[in-house]
CHARMM internal coordinates of N, CA and C (Angstrom, degrees):
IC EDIT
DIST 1 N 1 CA 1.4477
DIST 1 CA 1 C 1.5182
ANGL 1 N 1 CA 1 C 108.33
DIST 1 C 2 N 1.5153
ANGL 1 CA 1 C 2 N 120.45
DIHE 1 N 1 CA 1 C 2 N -123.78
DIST 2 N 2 CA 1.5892
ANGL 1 C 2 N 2 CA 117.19
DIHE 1 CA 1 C 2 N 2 CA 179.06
DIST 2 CA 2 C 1.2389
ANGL 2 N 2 CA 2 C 103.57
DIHE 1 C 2 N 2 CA 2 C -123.11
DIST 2 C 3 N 1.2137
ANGL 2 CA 2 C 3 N 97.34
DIHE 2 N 2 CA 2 C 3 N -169.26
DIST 3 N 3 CA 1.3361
ANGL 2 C 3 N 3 CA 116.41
DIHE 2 CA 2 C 3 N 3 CA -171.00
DIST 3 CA 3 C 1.4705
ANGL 3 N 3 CA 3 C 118.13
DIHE 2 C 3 N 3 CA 3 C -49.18
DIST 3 C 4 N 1.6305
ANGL 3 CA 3 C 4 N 120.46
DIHE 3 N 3 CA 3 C 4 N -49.92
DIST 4 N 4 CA 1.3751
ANGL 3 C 4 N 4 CA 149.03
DIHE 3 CA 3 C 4 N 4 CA -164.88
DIST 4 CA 4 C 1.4700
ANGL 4 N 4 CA 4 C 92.80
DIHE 3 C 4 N 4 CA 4 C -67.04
DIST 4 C 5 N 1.2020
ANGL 4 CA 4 C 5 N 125.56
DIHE 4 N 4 CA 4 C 5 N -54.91
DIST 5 N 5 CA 1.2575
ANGL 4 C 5 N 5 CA 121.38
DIHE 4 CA 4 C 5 N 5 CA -165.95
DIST 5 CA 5 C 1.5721
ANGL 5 N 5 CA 5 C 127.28
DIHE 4 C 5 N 5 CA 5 C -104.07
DIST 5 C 6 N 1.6073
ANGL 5 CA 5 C 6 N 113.71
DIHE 5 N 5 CA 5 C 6 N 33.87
DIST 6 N 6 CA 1.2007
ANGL 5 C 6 N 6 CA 112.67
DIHE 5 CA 5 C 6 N 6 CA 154.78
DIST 6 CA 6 C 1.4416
ANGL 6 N 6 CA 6 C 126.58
DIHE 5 C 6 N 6 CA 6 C -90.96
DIST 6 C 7 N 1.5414
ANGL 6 CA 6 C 7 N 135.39
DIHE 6 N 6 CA 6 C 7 N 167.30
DIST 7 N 7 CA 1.0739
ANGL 6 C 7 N 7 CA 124.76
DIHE 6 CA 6 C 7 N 7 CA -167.63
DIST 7 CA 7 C 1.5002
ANGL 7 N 7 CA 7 C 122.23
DIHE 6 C 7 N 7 CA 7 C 52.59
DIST 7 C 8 N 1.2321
ANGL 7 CA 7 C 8 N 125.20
DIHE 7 N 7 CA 7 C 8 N 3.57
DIST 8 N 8 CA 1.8405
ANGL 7 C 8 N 8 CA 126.73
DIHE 7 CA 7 C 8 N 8 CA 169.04
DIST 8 CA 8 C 1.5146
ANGL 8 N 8 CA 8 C 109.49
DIHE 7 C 8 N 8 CA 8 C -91.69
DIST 8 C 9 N 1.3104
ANGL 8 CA 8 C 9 N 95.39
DIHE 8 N 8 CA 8 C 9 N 102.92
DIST 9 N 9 CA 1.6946
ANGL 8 C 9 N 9 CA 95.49
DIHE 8 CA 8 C 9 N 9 CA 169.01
DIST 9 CA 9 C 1.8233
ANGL 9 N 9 CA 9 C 118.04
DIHE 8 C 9 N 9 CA 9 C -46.18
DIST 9 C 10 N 0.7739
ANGL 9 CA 9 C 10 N 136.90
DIHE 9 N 9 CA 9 C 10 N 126.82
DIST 10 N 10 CA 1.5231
ANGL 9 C 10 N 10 CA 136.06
DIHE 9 CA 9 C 10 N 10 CA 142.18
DIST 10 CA 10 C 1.1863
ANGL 10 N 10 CA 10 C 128.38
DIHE 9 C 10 N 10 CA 10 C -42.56
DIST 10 C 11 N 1.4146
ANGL 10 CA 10 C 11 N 132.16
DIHE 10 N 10 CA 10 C 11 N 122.13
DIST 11 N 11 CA 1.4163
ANGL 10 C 11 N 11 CA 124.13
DIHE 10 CA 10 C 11 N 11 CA 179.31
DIST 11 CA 11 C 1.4592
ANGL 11 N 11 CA 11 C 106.36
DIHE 10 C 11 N 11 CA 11 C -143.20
DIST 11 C 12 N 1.4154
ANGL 11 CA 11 C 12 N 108.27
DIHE 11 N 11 CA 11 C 12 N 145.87
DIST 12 N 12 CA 1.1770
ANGL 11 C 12 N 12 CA 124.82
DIHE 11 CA 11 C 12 N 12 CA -154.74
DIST 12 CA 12 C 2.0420
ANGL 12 N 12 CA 12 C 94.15
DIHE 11 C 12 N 12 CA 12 C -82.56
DIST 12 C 13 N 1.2798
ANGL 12 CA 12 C 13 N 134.19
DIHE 12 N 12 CA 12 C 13 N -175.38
DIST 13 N 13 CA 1.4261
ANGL 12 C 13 N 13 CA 146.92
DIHE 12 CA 12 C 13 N 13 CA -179.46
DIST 13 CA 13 C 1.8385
ANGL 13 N 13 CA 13 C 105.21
DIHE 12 C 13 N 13 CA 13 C -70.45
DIST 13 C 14 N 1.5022
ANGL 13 CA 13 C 14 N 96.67
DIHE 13 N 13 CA 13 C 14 N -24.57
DIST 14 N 14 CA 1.7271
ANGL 13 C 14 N 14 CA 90.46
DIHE 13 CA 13 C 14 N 14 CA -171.90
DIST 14 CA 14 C 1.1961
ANGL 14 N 14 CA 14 C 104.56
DIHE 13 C 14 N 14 CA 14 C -99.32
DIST 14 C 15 N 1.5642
ANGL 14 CA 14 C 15 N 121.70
DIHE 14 N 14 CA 14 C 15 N -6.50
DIST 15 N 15 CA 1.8706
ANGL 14 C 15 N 15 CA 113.67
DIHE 14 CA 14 C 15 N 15 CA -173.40
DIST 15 CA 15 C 1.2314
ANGL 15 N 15 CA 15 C 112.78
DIHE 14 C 15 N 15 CA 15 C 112.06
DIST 15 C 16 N 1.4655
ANGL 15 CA 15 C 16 N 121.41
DIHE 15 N 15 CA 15 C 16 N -100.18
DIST 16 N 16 CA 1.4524
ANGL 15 C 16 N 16 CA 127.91
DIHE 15 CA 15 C 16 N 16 CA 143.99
DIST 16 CA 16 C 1.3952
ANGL 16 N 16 CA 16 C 132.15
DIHE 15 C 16 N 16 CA 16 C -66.15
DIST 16 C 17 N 1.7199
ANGL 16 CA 16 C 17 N 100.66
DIHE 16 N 16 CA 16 C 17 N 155.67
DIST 17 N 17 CA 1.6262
ANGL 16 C 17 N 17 CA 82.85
DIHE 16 CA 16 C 17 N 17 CA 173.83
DIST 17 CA 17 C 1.8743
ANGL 17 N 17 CA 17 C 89.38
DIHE 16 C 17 N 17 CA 17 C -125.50
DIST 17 C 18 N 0.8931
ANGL 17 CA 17 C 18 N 106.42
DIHE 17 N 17 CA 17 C 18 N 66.06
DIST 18 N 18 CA 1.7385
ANGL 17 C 18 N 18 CA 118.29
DIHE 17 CA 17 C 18 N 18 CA 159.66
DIST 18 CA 18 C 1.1173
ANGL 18 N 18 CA 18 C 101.15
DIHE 17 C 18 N 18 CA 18 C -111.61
DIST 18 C 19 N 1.2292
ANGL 18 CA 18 C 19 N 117.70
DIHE 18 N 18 CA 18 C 19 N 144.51
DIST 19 N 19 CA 1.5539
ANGL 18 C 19 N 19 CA 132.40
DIHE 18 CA 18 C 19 N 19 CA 172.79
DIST 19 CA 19 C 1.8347
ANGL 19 N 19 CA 19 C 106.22
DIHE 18 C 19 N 19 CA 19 C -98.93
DIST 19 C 20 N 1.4116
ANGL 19 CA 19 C 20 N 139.66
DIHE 19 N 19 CA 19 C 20 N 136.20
DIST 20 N 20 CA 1.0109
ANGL 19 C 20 N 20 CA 147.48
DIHE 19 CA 19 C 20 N 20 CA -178.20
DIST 20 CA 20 C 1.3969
ANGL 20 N 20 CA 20 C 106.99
DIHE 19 C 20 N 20 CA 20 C -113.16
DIST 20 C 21 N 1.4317
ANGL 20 CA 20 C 21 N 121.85
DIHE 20 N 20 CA 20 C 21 N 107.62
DIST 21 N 21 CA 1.3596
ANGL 20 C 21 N 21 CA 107.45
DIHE 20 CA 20 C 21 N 21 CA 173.72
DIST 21 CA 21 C 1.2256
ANGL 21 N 21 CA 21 C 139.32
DIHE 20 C 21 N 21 CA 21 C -67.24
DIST 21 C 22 N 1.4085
ANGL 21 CA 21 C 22 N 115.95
DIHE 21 N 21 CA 21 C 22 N 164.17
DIST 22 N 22 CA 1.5950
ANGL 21 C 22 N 22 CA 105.02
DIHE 21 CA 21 C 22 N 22 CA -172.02
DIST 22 CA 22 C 1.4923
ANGL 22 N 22 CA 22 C 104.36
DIHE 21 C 22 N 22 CA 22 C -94.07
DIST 22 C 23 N 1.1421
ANGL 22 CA 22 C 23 N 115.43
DIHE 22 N 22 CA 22 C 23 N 168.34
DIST 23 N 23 CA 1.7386
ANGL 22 C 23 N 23 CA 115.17
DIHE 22 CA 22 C 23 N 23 CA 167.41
DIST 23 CA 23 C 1.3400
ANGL 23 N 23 CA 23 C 117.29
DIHE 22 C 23 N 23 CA 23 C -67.54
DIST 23 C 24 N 1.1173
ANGL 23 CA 23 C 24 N 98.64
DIHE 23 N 23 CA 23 C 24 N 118.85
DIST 24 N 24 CA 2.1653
ANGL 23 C 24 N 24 CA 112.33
DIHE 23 CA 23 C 24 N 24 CA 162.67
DIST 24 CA 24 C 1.3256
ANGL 24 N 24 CA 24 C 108.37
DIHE 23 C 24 N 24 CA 24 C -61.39
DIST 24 C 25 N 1.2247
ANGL 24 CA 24 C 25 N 142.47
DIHE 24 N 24 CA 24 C 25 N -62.92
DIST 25 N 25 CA 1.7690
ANGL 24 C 25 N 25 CA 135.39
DIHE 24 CA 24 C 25 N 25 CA 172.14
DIST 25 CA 25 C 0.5900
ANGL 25 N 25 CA 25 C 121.96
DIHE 24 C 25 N 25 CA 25 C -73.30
DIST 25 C 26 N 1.5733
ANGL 25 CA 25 C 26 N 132.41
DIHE 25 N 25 CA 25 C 26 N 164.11
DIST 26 N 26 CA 1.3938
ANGL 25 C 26 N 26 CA 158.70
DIHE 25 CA 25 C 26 N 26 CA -174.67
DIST 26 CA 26 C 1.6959
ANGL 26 N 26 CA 26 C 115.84
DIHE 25 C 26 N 26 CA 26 C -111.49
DIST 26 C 27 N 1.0469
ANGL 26 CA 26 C 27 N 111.99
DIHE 26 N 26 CA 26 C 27 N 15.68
DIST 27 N 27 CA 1.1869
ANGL 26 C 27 N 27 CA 132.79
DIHE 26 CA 26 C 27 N 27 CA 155.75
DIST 27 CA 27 C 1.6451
ANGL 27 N 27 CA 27 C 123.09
DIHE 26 C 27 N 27 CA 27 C -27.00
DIST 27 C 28 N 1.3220
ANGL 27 CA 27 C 28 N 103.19
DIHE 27 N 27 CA 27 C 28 N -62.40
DIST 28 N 28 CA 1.2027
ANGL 27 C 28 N 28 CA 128.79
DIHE 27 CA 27 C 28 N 28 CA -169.10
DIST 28 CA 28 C 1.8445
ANGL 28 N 28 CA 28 C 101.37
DIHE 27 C 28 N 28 CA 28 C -104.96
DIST 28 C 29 N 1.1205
ANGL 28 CA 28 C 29 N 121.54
DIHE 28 N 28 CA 28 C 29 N 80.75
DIST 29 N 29 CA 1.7502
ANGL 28 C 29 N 29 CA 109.74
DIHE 28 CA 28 C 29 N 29 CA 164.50
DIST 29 CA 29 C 1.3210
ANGL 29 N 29 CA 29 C 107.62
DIHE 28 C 29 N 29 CA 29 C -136.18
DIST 29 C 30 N 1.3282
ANGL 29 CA 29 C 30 N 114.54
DIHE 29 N 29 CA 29 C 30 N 166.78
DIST 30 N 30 CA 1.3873
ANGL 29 C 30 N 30 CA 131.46
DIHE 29 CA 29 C 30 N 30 CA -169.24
DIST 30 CA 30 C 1.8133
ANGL 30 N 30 CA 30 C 105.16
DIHE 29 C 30 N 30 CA 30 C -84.88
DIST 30 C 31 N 1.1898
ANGL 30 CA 30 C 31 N 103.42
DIHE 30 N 30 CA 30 C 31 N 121.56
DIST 31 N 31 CA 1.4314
ANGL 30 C 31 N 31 CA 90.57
DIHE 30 CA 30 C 31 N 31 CA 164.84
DIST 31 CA 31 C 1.9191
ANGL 31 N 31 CA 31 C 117.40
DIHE 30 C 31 N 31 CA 31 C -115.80
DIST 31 C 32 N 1.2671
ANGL 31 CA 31 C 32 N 112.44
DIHE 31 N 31 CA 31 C 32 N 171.06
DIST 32 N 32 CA 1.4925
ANGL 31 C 32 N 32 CA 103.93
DIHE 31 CA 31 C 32 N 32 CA -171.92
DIST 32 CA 32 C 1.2179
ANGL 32 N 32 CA 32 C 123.26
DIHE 31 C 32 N 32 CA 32 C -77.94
DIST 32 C 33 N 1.7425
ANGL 32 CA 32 C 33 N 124.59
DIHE 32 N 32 CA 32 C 33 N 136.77
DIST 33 N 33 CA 1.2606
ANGL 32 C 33 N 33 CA 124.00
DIHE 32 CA 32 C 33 N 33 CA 172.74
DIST 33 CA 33 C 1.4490
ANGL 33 N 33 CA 33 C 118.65
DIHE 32 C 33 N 33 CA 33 C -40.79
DIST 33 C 34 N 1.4511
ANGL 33 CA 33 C 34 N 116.94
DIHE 33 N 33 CA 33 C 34 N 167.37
DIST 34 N 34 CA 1.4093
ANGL 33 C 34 N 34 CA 114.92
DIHE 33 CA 33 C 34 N 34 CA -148.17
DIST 34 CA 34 C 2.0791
ANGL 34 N 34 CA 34 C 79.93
DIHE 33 C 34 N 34 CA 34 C -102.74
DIST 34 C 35 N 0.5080
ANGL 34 CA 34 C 35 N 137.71
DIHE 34 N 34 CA 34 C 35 N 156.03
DIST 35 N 35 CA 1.7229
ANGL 34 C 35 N 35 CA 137.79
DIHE 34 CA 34 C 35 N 35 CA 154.10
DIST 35 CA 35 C 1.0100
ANGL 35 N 35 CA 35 C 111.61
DIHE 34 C 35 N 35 CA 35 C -47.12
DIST 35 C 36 N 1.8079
ANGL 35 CA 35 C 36 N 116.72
DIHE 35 N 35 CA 35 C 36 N 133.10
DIST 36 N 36 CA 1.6705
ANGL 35 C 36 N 36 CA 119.91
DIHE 35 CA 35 C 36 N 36 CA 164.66
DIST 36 CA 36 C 1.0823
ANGL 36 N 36 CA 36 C 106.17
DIHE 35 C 36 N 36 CA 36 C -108.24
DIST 36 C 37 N 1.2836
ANGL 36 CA 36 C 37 N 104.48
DIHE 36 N 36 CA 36 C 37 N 136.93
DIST 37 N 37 CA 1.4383
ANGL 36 C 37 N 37 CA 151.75
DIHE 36 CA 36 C 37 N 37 CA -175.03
DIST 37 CA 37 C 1.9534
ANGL 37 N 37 CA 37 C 116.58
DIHE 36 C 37 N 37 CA 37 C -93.45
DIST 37 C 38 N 1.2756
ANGL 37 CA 37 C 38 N 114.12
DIHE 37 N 37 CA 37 C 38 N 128.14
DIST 38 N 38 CA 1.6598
ANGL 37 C 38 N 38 CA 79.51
DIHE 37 CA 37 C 38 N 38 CA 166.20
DIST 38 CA 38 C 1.5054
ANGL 38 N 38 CA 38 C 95.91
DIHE 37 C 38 N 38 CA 38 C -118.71
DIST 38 C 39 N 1.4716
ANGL 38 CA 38 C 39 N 122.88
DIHE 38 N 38 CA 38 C 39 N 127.10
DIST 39 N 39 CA 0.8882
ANGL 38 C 39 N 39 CA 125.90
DIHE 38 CA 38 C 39 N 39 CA -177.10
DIST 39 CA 39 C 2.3793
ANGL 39 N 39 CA 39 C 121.00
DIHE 38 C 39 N 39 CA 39 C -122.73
DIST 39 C 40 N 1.3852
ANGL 39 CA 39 C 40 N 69.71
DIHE 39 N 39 CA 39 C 40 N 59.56
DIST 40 N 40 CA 1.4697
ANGL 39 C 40 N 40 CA 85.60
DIHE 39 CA 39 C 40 N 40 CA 175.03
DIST 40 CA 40 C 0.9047
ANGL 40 N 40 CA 40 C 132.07
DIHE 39 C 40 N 40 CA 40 C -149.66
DIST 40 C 41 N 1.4453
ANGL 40 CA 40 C 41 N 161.73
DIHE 40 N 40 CA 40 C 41 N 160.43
DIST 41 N 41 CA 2.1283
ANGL 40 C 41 N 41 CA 128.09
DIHE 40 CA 40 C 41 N 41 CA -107.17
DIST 41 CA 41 C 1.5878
ANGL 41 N 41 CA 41 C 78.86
DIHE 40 C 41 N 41 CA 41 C -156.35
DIST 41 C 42 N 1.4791
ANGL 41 CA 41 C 42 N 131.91
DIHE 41 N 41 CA 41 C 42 N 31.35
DIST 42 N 42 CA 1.8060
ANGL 41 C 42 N 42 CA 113.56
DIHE 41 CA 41 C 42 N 42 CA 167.75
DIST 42 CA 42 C 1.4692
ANGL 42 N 42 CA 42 C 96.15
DIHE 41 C 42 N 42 CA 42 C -101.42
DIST 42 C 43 N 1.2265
ANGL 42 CA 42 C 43 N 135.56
DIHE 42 N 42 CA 42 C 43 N -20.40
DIST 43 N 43 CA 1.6542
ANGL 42 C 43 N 43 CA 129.72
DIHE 42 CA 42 C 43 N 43 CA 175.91
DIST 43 CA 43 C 1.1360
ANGL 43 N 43 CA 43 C 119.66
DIHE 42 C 43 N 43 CA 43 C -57.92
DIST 43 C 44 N 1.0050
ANGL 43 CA 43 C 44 N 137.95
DIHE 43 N 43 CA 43 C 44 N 114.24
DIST 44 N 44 CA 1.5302
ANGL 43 C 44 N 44 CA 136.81
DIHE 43 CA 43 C 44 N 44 CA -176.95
DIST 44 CA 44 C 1.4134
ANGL 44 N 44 CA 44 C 108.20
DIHE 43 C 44 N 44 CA 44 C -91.73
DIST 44 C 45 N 1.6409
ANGL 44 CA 44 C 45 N 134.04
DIHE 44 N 44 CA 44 C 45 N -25.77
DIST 45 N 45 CA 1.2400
ANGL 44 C 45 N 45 CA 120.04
DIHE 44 CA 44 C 45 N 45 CA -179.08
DIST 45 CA 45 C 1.7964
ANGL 45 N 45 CA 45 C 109.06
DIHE 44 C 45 N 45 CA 45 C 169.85
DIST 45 C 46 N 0.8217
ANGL 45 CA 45 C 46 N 110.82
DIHE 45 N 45 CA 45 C 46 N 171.31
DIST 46 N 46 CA 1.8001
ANGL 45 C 46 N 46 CA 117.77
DIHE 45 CA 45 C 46 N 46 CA -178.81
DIST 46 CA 46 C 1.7685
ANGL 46 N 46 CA 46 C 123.34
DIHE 45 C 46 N 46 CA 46 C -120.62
DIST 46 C 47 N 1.2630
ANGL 46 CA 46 C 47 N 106.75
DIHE 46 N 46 CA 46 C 47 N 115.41
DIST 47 N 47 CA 1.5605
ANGL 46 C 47 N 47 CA 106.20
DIHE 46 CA 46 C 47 N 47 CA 175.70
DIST 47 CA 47 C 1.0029
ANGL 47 N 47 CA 47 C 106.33
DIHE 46 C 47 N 47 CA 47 C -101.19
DIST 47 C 48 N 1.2293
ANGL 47 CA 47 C 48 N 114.33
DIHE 47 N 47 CA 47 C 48 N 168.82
DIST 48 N 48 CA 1.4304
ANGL 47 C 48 N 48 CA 137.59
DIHE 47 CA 47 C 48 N 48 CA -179.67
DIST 48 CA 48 C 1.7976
ANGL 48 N 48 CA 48 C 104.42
DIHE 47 C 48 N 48 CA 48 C -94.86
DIST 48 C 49 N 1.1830
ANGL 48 CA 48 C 49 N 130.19
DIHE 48 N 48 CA 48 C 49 N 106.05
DIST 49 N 49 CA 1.7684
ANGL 48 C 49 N 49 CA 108.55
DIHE 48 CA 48 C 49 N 49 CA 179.45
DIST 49 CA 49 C 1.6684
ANGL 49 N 49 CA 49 C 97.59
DIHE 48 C 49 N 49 CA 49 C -101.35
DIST 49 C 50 N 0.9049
ANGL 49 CA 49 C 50 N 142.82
DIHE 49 N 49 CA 49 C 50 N -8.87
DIST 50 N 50 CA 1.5110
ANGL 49 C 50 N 50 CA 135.46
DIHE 49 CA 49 C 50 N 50 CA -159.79
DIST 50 CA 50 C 1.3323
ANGL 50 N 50 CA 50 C 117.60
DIHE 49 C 50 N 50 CA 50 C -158.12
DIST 50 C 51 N 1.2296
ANGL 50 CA 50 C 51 N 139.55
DIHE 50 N 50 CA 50 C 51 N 66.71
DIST 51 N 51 CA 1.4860
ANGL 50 C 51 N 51 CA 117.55
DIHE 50 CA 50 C 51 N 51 CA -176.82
DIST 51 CA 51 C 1.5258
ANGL 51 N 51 CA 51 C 106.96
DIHE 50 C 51 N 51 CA 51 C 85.28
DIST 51 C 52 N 1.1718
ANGL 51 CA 51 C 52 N 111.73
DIHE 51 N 51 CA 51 C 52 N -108.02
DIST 52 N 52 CA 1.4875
ANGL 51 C 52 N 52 CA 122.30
DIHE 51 CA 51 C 52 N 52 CA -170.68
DIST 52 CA 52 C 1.6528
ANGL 52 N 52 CA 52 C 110.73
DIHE 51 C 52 N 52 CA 52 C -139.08
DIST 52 C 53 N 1.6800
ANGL 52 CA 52 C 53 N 103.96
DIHE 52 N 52 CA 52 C 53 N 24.16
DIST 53 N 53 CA 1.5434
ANGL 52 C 53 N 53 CA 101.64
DIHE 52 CA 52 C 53 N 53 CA 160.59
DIST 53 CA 53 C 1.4781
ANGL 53 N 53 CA 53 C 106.97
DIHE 52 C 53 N 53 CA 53 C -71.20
DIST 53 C 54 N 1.1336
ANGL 53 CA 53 C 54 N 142.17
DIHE 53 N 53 CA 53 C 54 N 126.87
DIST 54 N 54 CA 1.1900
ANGL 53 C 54 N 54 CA 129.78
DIHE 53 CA 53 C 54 N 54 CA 170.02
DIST 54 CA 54 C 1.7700
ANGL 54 N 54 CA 54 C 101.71
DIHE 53 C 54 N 54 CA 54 C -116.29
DIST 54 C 55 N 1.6203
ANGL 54 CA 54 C 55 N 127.96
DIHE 54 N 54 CA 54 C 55 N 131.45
DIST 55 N 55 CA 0.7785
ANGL 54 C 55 N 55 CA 162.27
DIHE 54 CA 54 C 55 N 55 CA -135.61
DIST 55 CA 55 C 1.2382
ANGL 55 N 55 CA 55 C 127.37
DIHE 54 C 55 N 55 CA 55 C -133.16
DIST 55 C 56 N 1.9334
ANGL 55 CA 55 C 56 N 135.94
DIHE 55 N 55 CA 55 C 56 N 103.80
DIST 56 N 56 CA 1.6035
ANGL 55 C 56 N 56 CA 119.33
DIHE 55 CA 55 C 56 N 56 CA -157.77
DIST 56 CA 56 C 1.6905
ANGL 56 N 56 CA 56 C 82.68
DIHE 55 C 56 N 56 CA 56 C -83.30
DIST 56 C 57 N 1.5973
ANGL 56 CA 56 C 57 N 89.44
DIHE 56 N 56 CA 56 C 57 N -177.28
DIST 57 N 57 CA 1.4875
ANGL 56 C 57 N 57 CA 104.01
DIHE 56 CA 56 C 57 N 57 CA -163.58
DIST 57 CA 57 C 2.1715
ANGL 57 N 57 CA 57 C 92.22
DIHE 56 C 57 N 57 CA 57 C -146.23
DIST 57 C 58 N 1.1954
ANGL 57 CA 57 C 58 N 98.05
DIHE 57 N 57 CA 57 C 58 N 108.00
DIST 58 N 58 CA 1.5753
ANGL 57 C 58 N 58 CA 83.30
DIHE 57 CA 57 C 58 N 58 CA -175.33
DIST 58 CA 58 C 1.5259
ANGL 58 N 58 CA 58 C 110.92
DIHE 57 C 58 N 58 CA 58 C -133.63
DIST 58 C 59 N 1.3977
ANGL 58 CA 58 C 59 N 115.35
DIHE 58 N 58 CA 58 C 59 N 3.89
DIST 59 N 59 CA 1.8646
ANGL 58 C 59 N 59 CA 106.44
DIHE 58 CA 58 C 59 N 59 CA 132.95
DIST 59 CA 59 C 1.4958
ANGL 59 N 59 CA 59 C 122.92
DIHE 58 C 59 N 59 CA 59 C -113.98
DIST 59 C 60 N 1.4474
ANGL 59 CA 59 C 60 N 127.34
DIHE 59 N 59 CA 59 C 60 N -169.29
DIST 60 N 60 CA 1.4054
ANGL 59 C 60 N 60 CA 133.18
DIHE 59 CA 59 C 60 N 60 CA 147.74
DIST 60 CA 60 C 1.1696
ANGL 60 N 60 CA 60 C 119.15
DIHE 59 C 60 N 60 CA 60 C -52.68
DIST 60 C 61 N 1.0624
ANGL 60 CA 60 C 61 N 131.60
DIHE 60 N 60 CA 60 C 61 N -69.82
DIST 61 N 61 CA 1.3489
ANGL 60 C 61 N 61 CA 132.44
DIHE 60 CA 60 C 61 N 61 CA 161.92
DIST 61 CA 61 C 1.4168
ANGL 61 N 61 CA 61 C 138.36
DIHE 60 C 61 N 61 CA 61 C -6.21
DIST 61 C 62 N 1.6767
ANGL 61 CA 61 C 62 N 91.21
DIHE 61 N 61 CA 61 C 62 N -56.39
DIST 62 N 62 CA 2.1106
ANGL 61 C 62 N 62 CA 115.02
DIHE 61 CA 61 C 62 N 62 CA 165.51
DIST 62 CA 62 C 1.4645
ANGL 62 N 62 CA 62 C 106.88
DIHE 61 C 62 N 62 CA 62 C -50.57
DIST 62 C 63 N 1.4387
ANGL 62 CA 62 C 63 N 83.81
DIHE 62 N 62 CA 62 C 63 N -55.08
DIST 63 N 63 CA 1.7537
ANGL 62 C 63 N 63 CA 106.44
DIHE 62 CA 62 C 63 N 63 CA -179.23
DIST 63 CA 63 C 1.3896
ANGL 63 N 63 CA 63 C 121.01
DIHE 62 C 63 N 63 CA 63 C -31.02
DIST 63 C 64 N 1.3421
ANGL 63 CA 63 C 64 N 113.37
DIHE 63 N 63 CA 63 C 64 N -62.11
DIST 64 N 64 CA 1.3744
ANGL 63 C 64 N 64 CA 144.25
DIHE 63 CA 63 C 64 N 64 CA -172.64
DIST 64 CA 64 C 1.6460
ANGL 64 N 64 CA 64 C 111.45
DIHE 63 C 64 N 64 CA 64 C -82.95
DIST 64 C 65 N 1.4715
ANGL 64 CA 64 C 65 N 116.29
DIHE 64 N 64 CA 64 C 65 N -30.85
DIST 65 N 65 CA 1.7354
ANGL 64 C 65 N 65 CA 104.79
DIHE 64 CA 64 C 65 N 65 CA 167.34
DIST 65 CA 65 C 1.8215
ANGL 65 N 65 CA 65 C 104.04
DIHE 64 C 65 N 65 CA 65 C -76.51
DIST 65 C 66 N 1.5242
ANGL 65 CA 65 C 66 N 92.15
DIHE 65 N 65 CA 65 C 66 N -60.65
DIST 66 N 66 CA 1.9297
ANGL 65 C 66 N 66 CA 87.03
DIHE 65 CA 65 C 66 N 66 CA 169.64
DIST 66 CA 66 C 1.3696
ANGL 66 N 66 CA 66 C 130.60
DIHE 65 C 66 N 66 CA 66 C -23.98
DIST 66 C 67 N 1.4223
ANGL 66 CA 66 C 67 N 106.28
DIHE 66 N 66 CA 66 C 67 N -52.34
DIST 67 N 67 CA 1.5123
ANGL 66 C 67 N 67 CA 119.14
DIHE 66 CA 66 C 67 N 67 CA 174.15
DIST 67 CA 67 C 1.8313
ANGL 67 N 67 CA 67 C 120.61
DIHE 66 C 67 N 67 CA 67 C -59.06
DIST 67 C 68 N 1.6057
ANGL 67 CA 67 C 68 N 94.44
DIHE 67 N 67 CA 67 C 68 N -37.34
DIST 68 N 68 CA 2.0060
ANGL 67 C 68 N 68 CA 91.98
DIHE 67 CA 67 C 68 N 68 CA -166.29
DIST 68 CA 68 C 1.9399
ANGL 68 N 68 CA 68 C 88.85
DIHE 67 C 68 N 68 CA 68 C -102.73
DIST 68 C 69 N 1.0470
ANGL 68 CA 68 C 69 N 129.33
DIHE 68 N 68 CA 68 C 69 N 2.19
DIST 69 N 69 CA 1.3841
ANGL 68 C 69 N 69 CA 127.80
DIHE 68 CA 68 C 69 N 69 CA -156.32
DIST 69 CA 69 C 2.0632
ANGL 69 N 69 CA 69 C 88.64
DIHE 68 C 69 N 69 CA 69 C -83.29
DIST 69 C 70 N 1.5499
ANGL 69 CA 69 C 70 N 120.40
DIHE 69 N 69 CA 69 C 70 N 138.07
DIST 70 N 70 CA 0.8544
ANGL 69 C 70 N 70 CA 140.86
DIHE 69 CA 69 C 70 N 70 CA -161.84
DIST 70 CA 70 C 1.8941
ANGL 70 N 70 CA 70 C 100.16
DIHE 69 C 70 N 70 CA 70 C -80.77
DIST 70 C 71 N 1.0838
ANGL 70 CA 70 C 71 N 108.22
DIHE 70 N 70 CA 70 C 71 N 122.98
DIST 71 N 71 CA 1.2924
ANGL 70 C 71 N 71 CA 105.52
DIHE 70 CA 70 C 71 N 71 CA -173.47
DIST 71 CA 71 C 1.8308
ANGL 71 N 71 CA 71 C 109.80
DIHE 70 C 71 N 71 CA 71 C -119.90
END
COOR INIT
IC SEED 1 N 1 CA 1 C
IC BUILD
């Protein structure tokens, strides 16, 4: 061809053209996380500060800025 196009590899749309096989067993699969839970008694409760931030609350205090805090 010309000048421009010696030494330029050609490559096809996918990159390589090796094929990588996929795995035959099931050996290896993902299974689903278990559910979290919070199971410990210092939380006193959950506000809402924004929309749908929802927010733990684990003194009076939290309680009480959450509550007068300008929204």
């Amino acid at each position: 061809m010309g000048f421009f196009n010696e030494g330029i590899p050609r490559y096809d749309y996918r990159g390589r053209s090796e094929r990588i096989p996929s795995r035959e067993d099931n050996s290896y699969c993902a299974f689903k996380a278990p559910e979290k839970r919070y199971t410990g008694n210092n939380m006193v409760g959950i506000t809402i500060m924004h929309k749908s931030c929802l927010q733990p609350i684990f003194n009076e205090d939290s309680a009480i800025d959450a509550a007068t805090m300008r929204r």
